[in-house]
C-alpha positions as CSV (number, residue, x, y, z in Angstrom):
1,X,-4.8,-4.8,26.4
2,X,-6.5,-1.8,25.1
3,X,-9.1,0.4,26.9
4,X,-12.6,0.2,25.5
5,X,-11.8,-3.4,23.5
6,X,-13.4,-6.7,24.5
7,X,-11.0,-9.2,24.8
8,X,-11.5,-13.1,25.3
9,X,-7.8,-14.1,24.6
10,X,-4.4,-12.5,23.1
11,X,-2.0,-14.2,21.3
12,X,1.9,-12.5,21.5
13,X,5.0,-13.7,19.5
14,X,8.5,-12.1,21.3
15,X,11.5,-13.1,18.8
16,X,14.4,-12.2,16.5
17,X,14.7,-10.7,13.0
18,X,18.0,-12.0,11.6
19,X,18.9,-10.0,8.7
20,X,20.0,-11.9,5.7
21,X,20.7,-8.9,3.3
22,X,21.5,-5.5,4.1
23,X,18.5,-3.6,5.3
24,X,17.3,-0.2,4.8
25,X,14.6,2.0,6.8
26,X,14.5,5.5,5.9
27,X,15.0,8.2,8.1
28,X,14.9,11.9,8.6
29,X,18.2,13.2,6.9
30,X,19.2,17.3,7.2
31,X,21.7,17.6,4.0
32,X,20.5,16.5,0.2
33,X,24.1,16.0,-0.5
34,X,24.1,13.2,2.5
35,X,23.1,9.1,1.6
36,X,20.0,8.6,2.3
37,X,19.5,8.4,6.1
38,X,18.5,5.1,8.3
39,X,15.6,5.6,10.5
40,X,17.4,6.3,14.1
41,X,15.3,6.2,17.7
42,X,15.4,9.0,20.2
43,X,18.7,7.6,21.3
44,X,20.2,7.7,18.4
45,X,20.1,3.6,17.7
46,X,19.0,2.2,14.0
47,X,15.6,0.6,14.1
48,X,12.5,-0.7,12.3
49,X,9.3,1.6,13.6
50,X,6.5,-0.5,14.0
51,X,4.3,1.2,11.5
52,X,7.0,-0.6,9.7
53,X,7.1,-3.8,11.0
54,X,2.9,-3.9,10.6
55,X,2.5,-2.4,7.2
56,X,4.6,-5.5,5.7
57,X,2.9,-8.4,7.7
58,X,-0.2,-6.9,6.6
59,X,1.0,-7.2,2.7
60,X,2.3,-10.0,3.2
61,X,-1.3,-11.2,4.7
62,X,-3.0,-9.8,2.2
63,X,-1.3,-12.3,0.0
64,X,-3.5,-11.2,-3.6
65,X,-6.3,-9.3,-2.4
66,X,-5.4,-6.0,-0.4
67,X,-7.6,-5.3,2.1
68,X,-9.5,-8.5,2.7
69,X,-8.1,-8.6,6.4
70,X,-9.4,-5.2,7.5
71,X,-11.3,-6.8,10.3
72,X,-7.7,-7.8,11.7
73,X,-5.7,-5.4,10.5
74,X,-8.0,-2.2,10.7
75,X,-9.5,0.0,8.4
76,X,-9.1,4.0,7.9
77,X,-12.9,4.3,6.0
78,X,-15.4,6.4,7.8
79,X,-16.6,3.3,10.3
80,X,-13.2,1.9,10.6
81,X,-11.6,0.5,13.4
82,X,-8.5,0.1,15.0
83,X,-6.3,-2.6,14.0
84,X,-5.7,-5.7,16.6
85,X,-2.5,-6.3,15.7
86,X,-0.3,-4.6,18.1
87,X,3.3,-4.4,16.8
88,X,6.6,-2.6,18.5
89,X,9.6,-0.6,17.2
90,X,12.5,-3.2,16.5
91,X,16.1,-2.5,17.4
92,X,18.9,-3.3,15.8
93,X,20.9,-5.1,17.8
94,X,24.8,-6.8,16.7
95,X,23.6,-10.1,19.5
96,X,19.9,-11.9,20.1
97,X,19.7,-11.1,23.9
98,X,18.4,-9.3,26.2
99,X,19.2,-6.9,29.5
100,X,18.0,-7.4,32.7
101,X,15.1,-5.2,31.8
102,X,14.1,-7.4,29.1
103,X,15.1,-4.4,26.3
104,X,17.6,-5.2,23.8
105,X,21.3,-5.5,25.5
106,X,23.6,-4.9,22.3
107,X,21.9,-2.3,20.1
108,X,23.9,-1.4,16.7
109,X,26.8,1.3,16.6
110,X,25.5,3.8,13.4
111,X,29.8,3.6,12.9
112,X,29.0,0.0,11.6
113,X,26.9,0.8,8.7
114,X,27.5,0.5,5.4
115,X,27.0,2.4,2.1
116,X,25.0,1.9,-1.3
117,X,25.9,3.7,-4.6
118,X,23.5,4.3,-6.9
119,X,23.7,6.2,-10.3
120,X,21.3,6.2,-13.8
121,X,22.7,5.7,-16.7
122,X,21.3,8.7,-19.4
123,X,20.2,6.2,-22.5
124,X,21.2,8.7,-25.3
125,X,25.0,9.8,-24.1
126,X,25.5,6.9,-22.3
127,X,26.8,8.4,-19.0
128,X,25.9,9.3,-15.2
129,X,22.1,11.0,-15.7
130,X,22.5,14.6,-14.0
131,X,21.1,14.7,-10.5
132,X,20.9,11.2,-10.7
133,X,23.9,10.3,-8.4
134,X,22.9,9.3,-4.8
135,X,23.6,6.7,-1.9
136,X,22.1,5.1,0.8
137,X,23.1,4.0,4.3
138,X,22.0,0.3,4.7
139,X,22.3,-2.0,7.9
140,X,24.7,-4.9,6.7
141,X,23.4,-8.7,6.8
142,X,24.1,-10.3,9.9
143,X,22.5,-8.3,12.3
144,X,19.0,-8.6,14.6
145,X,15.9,-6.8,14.2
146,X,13.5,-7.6,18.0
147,X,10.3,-8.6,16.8
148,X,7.4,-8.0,19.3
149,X,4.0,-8.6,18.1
150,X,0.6,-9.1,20.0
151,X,-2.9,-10.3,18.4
152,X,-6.0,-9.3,20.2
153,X,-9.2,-11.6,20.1
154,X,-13.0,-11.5,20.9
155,X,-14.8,-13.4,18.6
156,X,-12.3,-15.4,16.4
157,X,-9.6,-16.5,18.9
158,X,-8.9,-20.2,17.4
159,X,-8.7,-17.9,13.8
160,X,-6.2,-15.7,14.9
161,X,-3.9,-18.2,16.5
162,X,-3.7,-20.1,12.9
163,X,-3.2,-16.5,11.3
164,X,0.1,-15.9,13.6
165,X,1.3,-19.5,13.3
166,X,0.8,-18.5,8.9
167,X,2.4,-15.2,9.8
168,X,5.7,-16.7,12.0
169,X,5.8,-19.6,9.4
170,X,6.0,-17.3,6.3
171,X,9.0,-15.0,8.8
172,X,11.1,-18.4,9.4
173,X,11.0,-18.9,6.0
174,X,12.6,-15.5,4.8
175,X,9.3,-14.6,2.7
176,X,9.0,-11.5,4.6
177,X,10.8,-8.5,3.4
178,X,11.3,-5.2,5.5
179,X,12.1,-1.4,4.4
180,X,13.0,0.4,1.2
181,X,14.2,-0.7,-2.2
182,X,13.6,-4.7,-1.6
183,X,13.1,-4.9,-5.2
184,X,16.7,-4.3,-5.3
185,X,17.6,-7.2,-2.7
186,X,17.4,-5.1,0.4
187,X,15.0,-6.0,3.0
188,X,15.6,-9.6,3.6
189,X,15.5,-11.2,7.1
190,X,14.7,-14.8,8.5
191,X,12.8,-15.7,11.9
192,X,14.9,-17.3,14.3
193,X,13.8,-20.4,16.1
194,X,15.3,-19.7,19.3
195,X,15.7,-17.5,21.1
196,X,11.9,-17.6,20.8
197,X,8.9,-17.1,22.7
198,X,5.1,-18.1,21.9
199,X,2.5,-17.1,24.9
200,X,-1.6,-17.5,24.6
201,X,-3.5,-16.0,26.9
202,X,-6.9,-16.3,28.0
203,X,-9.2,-13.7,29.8
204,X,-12.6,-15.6,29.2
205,X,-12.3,-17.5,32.1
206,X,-11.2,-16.8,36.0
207,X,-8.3,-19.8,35.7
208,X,-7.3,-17.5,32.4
209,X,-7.3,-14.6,34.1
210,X,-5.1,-16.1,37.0
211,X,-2.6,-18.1,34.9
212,X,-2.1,-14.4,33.7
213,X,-0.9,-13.0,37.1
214,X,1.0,-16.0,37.8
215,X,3.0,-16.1,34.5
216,X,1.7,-19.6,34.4
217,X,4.3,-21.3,32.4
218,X,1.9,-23.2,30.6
219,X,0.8,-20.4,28.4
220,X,4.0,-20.7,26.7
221,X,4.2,-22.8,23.6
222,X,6.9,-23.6,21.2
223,X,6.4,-23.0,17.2
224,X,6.2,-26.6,16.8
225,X,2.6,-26.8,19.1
226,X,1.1,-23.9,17.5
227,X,-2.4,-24.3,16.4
228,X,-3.0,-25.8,13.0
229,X,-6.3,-24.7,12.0
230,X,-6.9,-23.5,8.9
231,X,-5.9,-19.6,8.5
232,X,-8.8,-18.4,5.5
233,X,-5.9,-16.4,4.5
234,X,-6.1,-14.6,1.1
235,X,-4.8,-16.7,-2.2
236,X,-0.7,-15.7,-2.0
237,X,1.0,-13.8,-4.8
238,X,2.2,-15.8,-7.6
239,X,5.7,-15.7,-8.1
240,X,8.2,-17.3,-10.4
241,X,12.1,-17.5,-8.8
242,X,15.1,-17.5,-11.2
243,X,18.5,-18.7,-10.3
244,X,21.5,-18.3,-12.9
245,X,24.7,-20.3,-12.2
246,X,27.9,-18.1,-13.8
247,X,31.4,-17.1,-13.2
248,X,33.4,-14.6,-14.7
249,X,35.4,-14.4,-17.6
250,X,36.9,-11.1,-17.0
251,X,37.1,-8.7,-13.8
252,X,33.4,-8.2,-12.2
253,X,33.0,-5.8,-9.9
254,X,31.1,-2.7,-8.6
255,X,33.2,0.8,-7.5
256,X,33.3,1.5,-3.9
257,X,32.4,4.8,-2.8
258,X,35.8,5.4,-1.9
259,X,39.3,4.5,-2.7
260,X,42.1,3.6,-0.7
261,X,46.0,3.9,-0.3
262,X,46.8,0.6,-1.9
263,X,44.4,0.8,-4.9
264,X,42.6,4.0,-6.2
265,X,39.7,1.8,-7.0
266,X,38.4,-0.7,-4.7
267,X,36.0,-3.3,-5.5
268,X,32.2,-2.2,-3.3
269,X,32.3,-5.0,0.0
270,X,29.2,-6.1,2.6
271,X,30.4,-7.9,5.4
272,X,30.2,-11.7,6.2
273,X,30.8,-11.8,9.8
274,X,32.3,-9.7,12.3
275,X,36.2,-9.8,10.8
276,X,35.4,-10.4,7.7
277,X,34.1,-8.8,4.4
278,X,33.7,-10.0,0.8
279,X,33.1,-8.5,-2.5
280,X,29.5,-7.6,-3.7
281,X,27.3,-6.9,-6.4
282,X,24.2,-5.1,-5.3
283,X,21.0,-6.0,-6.4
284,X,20.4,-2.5,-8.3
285,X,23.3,-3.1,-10.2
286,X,22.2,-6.2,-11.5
287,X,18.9,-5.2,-12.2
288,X,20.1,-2.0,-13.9
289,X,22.4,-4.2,-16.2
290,X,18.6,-6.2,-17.3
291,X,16.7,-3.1,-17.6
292,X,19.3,-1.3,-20.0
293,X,19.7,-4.5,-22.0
294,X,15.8,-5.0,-21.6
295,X,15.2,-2.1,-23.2
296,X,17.6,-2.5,-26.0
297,X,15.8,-5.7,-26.9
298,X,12.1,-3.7,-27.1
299,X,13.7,-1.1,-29.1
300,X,15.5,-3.5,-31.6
301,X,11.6,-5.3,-31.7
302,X,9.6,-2.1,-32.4
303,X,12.5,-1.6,-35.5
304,X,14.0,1.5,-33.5
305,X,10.6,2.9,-32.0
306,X,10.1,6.3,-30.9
307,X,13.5,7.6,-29.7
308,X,14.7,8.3,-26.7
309,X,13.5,11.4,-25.1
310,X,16.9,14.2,-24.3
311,X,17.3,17.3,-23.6
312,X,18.7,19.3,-25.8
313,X,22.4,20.6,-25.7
314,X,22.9,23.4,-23.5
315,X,19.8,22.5,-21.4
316,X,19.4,23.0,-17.4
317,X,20.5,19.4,-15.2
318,X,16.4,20.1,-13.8
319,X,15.7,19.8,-17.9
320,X,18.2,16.9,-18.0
321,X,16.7,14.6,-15.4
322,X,13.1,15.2,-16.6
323,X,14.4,13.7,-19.9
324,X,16.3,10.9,-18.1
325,X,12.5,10.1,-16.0
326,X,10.8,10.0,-19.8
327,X,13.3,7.5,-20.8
328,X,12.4,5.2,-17.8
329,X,8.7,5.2,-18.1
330,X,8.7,5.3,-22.4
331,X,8.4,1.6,-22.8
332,X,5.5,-0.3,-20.9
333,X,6.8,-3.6,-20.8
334,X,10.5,-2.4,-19.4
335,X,8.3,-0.1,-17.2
336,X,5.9,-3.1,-15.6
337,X,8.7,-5.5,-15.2
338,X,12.1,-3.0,-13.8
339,X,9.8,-0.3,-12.1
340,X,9.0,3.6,-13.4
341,X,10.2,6.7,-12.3
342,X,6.6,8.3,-12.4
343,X,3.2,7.1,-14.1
344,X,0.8,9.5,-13.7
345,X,1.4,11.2,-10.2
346,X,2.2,7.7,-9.1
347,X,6.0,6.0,-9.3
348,X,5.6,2.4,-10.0
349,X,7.6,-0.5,-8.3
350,X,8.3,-3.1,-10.5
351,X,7.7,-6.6,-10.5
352,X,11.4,-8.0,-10.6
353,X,13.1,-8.5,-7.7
354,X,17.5,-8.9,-8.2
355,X,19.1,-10.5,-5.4
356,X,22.2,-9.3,-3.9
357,X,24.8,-11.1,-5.1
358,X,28.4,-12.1,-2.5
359,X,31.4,-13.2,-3.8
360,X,33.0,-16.7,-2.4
361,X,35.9,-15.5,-1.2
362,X,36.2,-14.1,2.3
363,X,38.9,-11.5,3.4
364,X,40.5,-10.7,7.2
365,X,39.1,-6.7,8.7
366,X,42.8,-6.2,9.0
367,X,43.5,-7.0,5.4
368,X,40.9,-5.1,3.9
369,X,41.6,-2.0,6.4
370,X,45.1,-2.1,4.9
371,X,44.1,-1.7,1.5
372,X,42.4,1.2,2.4
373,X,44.8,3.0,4.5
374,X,47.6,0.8,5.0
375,X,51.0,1.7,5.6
376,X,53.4,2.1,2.5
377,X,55.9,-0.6,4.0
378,X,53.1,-3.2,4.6
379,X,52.4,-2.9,0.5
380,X,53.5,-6.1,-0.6
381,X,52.6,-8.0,1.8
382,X,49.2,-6.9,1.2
383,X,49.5,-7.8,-2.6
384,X,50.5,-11.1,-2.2
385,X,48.0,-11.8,0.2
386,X,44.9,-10.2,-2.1
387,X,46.3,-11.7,-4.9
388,X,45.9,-15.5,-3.0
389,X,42.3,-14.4,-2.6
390,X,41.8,-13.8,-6.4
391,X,42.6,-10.0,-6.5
392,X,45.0,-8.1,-8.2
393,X,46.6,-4.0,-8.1
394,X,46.3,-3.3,-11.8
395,X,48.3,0.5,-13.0
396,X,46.4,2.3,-15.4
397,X,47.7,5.1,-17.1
398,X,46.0,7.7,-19.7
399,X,47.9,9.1,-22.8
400,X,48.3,12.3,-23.8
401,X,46.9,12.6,-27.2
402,X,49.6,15.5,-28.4
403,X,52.8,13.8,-27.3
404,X,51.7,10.3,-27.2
405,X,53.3,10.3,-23.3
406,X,51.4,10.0,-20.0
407,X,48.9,12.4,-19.3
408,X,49.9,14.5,-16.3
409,X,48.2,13.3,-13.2
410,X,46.6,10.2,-15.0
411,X,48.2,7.5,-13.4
412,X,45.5,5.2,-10.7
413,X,45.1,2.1,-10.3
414,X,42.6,-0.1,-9.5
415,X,42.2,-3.8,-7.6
416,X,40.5,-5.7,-9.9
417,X,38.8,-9.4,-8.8
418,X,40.2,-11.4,-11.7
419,X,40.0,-15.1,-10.3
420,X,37.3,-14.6,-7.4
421,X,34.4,-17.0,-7.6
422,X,30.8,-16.0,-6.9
423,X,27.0,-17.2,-5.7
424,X,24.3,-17.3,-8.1
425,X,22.3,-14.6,-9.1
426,X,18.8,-14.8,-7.4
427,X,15.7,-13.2,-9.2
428,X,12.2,-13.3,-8.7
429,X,9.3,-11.9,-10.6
430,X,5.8,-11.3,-8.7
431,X,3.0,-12.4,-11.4
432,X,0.5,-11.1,-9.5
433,X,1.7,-7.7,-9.6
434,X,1.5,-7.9,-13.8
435,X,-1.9,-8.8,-13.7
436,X,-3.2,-9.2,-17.2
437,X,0.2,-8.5,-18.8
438,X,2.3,-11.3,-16.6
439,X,2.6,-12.7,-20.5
440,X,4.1,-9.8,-22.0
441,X,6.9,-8.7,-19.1
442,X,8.0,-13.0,-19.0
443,X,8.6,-12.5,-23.0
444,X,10.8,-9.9,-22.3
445,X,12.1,-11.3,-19.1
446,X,12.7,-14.5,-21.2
447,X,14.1,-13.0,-24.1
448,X,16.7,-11.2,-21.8
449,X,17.8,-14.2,-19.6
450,X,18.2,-15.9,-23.2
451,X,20.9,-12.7,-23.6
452,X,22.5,-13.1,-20.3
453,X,23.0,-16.7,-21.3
454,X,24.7,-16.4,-24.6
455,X,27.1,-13.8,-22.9
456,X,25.3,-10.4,-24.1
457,X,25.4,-8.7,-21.4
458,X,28.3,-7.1,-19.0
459,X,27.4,-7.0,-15.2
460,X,29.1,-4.3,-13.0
461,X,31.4,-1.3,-13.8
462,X,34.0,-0.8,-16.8
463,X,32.2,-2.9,-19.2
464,X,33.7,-0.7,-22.0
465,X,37.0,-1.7,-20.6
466,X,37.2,-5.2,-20.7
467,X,35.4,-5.8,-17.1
468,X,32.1,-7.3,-16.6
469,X,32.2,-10.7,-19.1
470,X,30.3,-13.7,-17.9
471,X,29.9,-17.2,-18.7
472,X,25.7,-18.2,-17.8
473,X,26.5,-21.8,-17.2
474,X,22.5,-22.3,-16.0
475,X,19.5,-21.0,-15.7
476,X,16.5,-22.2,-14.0
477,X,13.4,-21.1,-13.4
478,X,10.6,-22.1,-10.4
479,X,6.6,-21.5,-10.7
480,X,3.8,-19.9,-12.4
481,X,3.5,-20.6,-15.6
482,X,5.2,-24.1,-15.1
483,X,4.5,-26.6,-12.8
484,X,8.3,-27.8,-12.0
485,X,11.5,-26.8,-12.1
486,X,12.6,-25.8,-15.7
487,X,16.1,-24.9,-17.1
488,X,15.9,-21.9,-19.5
489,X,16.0,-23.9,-22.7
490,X,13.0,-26.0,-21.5
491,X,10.9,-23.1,-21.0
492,X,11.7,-21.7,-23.9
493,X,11.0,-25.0,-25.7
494,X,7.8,-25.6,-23.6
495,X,3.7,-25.2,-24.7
496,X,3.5,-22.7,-21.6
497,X,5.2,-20.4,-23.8
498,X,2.7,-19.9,-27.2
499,X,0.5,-17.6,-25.3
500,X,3.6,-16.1,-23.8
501,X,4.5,-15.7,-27.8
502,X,1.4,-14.5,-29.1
503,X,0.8,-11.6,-26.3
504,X,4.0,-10.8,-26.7
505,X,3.4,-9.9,-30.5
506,X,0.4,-8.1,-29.8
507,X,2.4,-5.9,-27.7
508,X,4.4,-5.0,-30.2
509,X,1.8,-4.1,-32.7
510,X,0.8,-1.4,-30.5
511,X,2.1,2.0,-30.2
512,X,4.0,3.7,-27.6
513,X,4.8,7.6,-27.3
């Protein structure tokens, strides 16, 4: 309770954050050359700081109009107030449970993080974009976040009960994501039911007051007996969700950061439990493979368009990654829907969200650990064993191109997923962040997903060596602008799509610089 507030009754929610993808909070880093840092507590322990915490239960609140819940939430104007939502620094914890102190009993080692590689493809040479390589420490799926959050009332007590029973709803559902880059599948967590604790409190009254100092058990209510009046929440953000059933035809992997003893190359991993890891392809990856092929298509439309901004031969890597940053933001469509590197003084998130996407196969701590640095004597028992999973050592050599022999010192190799199975790729597109050109970014986003089907475009790393081929066996699509479930084909054979049609030639009539 706050000094200098009127209070009639408080509402406070005590619970746990399961993470459901990898999660990442930034922090304060000391070396450039370093990932990017998670945000660590005084003690050194990963967290979520409650600005944090607040600052995406408000958006999600919010739902489509920002700012409508001020009176809850706060304001920062001249006459503003303080918010009433009080929310607390989460830990990261490996177990839901506490001490005897009530604080967090298993808080996360930093040794158990894991590691994100990101890199932007330059769209005239075709390789890594100068100063464009970078990483980011990320807490893997399958830990807890504590989630402590108290509601103070005066005036509209019954209100605010209905707006946390909304809030905790919209958490148990996984609609709620948390930190940086959740456009790229980060971020995800889920509510648990239990361990769970619900408390309403009243101060309006002297029994209130002393069922208060008693810990009166009967302020305690379960999810299922929260209050069901209506919330007056804000309409929530439109959103269509795309799921596309596949499997590979050839090797499909992402590089890990590092290789190993067994294998040069190793396929990137997240892990599933705690002895056991599986292969991955991170949501930036997937999204990077649209956005290059999304911009190929916009290009091929506009008969070749303006080109490509470069810098010219010779030119500083400072020079080189302001071209790259032009490239990004030169096309508005690929710009609204992927995201843009600046727009003004501003940098744009975009309004498509890729999903992390795990592989169905599951491998042993120990296994993996002796790919990496196993000993020489234990090598084929690790190949045999990898290769019952679906993965195989591959020897690649280069040739020298004077005597046609082996290049000195060219000789890797590289354990390549040729019969591993995977889980559909996940994406979602928020409508309401489009606004008024929703029509033109679904063309596009239509017209890609129509490539991706008919086996156009390579997903993960080599694809100029044979790896990345898919087979698109489904696709189908959920919300705005249909009102059920549609496979691609049906949408694209549907009267939702004229208008998407005839905006999308408009678009193209226009000129971009």
């Amino acid at each position: 309770m706050r000094a200098g507030r009127h209070l009639t009754s408080r509402v406070r929610a005590r619970g746990w954050l399961l993470t459901t993808a990898p999660l990442h909070v930034g922090g304060l880093g000391h070396d450039p050359s370093d990932p990017l840092p998670i945000a660590l507590d005084g003690q050194g322990r990963p967290y979520v700081p409650g600005t944090t915490l607040a600052g995406v239960l408000r958006h999600w609140m919010d739902g489509a109009r920002p700012g409508t819940l001020d009176g809850l939430w706060g304001s920062a104007e001249e006459k503003g107030h303080a918010s009433r939502v009080v929310v607390a620094d989460g830990l990261v914890t490996t177990e839901p449970r506490l001490d005897e102190h009530a604080l967090p009993a298993a808080p996360l080692d930093v040794a158990a993080l894991e590691f994100r590689p990101s890199v932007g493809i330059d769209r005239v040479t075709g390789a890594a974009a100068p100063e464009f390589l970078y990483g980011r420490a990320v807490i893997p799926a399958g830990h807890y976040v504590r989630l402590e959050i108290d509601v103070e009332s005066n005036e509209e007590a019954d209100l605010d009960e209905a707006r946390m029973d909304a809030l905790l709803t919209a958490l148990r559902a996984g609609k709620v994501r948390v930190g940086a880059a959740t456009g790229r599948g980060l971020g995800a967590v889920r509510l648990l039911d239990d361990p769970f604790e619900l408390v309403i409190d009243r101060f309006d009254s002297p029994e209130g007051l002393l069922a208060v100092l008693r810990d009166d058990p009967a302020r305690r209510r379960g999810a299922e007996s929260s209050r069901r009046t209506d919330p007056a929440l804000p309409p929530a953000r439109q959103v269509l969700d795309i799921r596309v059933e596949w499997r590979p035809l050839a090797p499909v992997m992402v590089r890990a950061g590092a290789g190993g003893l067994f294998a040069d190359t190793l396929p990137l991993t997240t892990r599933v439990d705690r002895r056991h890891v599986t292969l991955v392809l991170p949501g930036g990856s997937i999204k990077g493979a649209l956005r290059g092929h999304a911009e190929f298509v916009e290009r091929t439309a506009r008969e070749g368009g303006p080109p490509a901004p470069s810098a010219p031969p010779g030119a500083s890597p400072a020079d080189y990654s302001a071209a790259f940053r032009a490239q990004l933001d030169q096309l508005p469509a690929v710009r609204a829907l992927f995201g843009a590197a600046r727009d003004g003084r501003e940098r744009g998130a975009g309004a498509l969200r890729a999903e992390e996407c795990a592989a169905l196969v599951t491998v042993p701590d120990e296994l993996w650990e002796a790919a990496i640095g196993g000993e020489p004597d234990e090598s084929d028992s690790v190949r045999d064993r990898l290769e019952d999973l679906g993965m195989a050592r591959s020897d690649h050599v280069s040739l020298d191109r004077w005597t046609g022999g082996a290049a000195d010192g060219r000789l890797f190799t590289v354990l390549e997923p040729h019969a591993v199975g995977w889980e559909p790729i996940r994406l979602s597109v928020d409508l309401t962040r489009l606004g008024s050109g929703s029509d033109v970014a679904l063309a596009l986003l239509l017209i890609t997903l129509r490539d991706l089907a008919g086996g156009r475009i390579p997903l993960g790393a080599s694809a100029n060596r044979g790896f990345g081929d898919i087979e698109v066996t489904e696709v189908v699509l959920t919300g705005p602008p249909w009102a059920r479930p549609v496979t691609l084909p049906q949408a694209l054979n549907s009267p939702e799509v004229s208008s998407v049609g005839r905006a999308w030639t408009d678009y193209l009539a226009q000129e971009v610089s």
